[in-house]
C-alpha positions in Angstrom: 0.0 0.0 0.0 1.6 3.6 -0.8 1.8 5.7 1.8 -0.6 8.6 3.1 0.8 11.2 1.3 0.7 9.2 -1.7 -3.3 9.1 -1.0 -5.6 11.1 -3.4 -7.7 11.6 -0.6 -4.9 13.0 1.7 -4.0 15.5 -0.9 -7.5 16.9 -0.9 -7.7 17.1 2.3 -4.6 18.8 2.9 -5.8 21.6 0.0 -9.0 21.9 1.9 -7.4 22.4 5.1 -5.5 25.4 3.4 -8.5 26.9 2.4 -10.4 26.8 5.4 -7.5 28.7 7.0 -7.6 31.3 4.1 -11.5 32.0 4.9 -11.0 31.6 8.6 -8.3 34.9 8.3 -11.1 37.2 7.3 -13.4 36.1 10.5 -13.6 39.3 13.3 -10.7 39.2 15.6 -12.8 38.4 18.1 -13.4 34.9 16.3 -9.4 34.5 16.7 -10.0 32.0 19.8 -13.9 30.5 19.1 -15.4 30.0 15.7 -11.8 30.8 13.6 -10.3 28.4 15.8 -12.7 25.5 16.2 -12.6 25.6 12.2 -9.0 24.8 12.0 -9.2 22.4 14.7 -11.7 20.2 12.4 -9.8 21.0 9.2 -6.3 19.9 10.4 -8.3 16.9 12.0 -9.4 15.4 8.7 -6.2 14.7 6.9 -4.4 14.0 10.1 -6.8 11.3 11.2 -6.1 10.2 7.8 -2.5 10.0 7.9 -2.9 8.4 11.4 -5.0 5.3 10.1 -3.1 4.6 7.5 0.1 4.8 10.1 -1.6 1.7 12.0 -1.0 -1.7 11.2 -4.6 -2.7 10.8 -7.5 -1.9 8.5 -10.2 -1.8 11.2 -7.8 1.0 12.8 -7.4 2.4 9.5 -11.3 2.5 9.3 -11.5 4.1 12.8 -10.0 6.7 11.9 -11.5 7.3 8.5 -14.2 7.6 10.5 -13.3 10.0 13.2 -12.3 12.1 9.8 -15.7 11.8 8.4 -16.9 13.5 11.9 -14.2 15.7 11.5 -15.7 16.7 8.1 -18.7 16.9 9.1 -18.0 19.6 11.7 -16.0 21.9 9.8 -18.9 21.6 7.3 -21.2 22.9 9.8 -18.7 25.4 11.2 -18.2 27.0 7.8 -22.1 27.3 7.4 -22.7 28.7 10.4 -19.6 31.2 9.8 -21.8 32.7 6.3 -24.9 32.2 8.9 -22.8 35.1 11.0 -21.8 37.3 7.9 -18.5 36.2 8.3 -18.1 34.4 4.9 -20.3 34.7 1.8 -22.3 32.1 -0.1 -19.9 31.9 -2.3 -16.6 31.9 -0.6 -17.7 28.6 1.1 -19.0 27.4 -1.8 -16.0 25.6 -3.5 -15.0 24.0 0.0 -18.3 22.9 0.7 -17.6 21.0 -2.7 -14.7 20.0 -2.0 -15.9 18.7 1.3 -18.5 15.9 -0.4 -15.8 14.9 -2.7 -13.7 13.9 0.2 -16.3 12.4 1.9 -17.5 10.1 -0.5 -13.5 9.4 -1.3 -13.5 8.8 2.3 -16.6 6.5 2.2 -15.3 4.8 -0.7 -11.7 3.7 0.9 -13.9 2.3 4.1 -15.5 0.6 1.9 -12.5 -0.9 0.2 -11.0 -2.5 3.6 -14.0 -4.7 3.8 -13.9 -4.5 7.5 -17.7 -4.9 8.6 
């Protein structure tokens, strides 16, 4: 198996995390330490958890942890909604990472499905 880096779905992530800290900079300083913060948290979580998984000598730990980035998806989903909610990002500045977002997610969907591990 290549290694994480070498994963497609890695890559994405990784991009995606850069994004979401490009949008994050424009939040309200007083964001710096809630909302801004809680964003990169999730972002940085989903390619890590990745690159952790595929670390482990296991497929069902490699699942885990494609599934603890799935959740970790999920929230920064949310968290970028509710940042255009605030008027801190527009429709379309989240746009392309909400995209971005489902690809990974069905990429990440798709590699659990791939271990076989029921």
């Amino acid at each position: 198996m290549p290694g994480y880096r070498d994963l497609k779905v890695w890559q994405m992530a990784m991009r995606l995390a850069e994004e979401v800290y490009r949008l994050s900079a424009q939040f309200p300083k007083h964001e710096i330490y809630g909302l801004a913060s809680q964003l990169q948290r999730s972002a940085v979580s989903l390619p890590s958890n990745i690159a952790e998984g595929h670390g482990r000598n296991s497929g069902k730990e490699f699942n885990h942890f494609l599934g603890i980035a799935l959740g970790s998806l999920a929230e920064m989903e949310t968290q970028l909604i509710l940042a255009q909610r605030l008027g801190y990002l527009t429709e379309d500045e989240i746009s392309p990472a909400l995209q971005n977002a489902d690809e990974i997610g069905k990429m990440l969907k798709g590699l659990q499905k791939s271990l076989n591990i029921n």
